[in-house]
N, C-alpha and C positions, 0 to 999 in steps of 0.2 A: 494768399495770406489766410492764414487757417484764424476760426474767431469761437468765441464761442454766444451764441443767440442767448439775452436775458427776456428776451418777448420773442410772441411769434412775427415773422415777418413775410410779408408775400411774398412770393415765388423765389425766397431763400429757405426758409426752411421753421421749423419749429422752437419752440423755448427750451434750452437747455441742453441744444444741437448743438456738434462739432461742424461747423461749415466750412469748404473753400471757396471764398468771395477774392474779388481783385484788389490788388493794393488799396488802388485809389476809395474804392468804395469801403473798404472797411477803415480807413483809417480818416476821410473826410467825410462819411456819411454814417455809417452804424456807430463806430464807437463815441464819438460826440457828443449825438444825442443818448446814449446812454444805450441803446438795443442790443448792444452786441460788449465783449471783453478779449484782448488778446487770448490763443489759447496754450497759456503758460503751462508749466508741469504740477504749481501749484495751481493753476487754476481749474485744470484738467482735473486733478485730485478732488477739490470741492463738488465740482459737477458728477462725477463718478459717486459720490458719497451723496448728493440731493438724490439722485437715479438712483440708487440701492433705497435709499426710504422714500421714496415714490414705489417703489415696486414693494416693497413691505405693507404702505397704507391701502395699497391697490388692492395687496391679497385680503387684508382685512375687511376692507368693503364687498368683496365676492363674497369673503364667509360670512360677514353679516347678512348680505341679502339673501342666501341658500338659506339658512338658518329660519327668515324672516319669511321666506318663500314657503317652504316647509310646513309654519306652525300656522299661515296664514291659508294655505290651503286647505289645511284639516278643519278650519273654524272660521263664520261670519263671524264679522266686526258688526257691533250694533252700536249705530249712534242715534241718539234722541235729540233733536232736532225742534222749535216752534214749526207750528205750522198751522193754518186755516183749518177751516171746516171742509175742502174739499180735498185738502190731503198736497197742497203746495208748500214748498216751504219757503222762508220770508228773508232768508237768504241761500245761495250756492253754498254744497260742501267744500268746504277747502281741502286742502290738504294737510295743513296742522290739525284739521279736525280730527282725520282719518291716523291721524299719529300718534292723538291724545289720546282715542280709543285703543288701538294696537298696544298704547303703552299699560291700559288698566288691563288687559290681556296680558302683561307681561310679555310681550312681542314689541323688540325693537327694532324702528324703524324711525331712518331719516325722512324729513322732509323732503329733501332733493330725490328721492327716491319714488315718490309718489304721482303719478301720473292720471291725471283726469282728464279723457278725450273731452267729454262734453259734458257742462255742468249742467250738477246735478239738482232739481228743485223739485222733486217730486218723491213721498214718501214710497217706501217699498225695498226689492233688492237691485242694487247696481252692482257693474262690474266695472273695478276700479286695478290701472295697474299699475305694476311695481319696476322699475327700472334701475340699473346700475350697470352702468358704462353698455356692453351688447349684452346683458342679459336681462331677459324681459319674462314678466310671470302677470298672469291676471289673478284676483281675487274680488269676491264676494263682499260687497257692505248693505248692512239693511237698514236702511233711514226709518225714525217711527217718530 
């Protein structure tokens, strides 16, 4: 019985997959609870049209992070931050922080994009990085 996956499911396969499962289990166990859909011609049809705008948004987050990648290489982000008298600061840079700044740069970048290996509490420059799906880029922030 061919189905089509509305979640991902363990060692069937991914969300939005055309799977062959055995009767019994696609019709007493996936479609039931809701995991899975016959794979009708109109259903097939729907699935094929979510997949073409998944692959459209896909592209547009690569060109957003090349772009973002780019203007973020050529320039430190400086954020201003509290901080003590020996130069700690009184909370970790987030990552909305790092966004808020990128955006007074006019450089756009998502949240989900932003990768902090280790937080950061101490004024100066770090190296902070940018991800989006396998591609990875580091840049520059200088806390003051």
């Amino acid at each position: 019985m061919k189905v089509i996956l509305l979640k991902d499911v363990a060692r069937i396969g991914r969300k939005h997959e055309v799977v062959d499962v055995p009767d019994g289990y696609g019709l007493n166990q996936l479609i039931p609870k809701g995991w899975a859909k016959p794979a009708t011609k109109d259903n097939l049809k729907q699935i094929e049209q979510i997949q073409a705008e998944k692959g459209v948004k896909q592209n547009v987050a690569t060109e957003r992070f090349f772009a973002a990648k780019k203007a973020l290489s050529e320039s430190v982000l400086v954020l201003k931050n509290q901080k003590n008298d020996k130069g700690h600061l009184f909370a970790a840079v987030k990552p909305e922080e790092v966004v808020v700044a990128a955006k007074e740069q006019g450089i756009v970048v998502e949240k989900e994009m932003i990768k902090i290996a280790t937080p950061i509490k101490t004024t100066g420059e770090h190296e902070v990085e940018l991800v989006q799906g396998e591609n990875h880029a580091t840049f520059k922030i200088n806390i003051e």
